[in-house]
N, C-alpha and C positions, 0 to 999 in steps of 0.2 A: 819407921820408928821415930814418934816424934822428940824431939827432946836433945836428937843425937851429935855428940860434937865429932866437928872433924875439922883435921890440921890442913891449913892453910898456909904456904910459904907466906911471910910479910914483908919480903924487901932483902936485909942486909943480913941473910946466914941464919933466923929465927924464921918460928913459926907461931902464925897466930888460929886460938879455937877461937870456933865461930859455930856458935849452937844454931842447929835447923830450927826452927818455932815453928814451923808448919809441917803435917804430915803428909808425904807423899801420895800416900794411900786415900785423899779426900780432895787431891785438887784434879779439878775438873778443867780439862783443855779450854778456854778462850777461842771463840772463833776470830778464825785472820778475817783478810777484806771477803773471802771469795770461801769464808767459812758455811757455815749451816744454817744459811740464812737464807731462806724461801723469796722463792721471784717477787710473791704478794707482799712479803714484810719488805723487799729493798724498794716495793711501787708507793707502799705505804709510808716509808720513813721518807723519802724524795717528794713525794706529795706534801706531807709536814714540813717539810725544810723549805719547798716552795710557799706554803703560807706563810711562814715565818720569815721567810726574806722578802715578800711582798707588805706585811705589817710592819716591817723596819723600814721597809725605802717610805712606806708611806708616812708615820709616826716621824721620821728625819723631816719631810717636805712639810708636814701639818708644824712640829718645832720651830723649822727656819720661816712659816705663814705667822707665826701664830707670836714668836720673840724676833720684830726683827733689828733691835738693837744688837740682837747674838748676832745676826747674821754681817751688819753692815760691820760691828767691831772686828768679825773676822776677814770681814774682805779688806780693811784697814793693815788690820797686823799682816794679811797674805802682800797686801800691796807694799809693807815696809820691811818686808822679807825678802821680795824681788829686788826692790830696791838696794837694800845690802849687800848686797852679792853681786852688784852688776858692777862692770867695769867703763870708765871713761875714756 
């Protein structure tokens, strides 16, 4: 029933309502990792995630080819970062 309040302890001898807003009767289980998810859909989402991490290493290398004042500025600040931290 949606709507319905129910008393919650809140700490120090009181209690606090706290309305459901969603009804029981329409919520649909979420699958976990090892849910209701077919061999072919986890071959297929693995197949996407390997393009998509092949288009990000490459899109990174074409970036650092492509600006390499980004690149040299950061091996600067990497190199004055080693450098802080080190001990004499």
């Amino acid at each position: 029933m949606p709507g319905a309040a129910k008393s919650v302890p809140g700490g120090v001898g009181s209690a606090v309502q706290v309305t459901d807003v969603t009804g029981d009767e329409d919520v649909q289980p979420r699958p976990g990792p090892q849910g209701d998810i077919s061999p072919e859909q986890v071959r297929e989402h693995l197949r996407r995630r390997a393009i998509f991490l092949r288009e990000l290493a490459e899109a990174r290398e074409l970036r650092r080819r492509v600006t390499p004042h980004r690149s040299r500025r950061a091996r600067i600040h990497a190199a004055l970062r080693r450098r802080t931290f080190r001990i004499n």
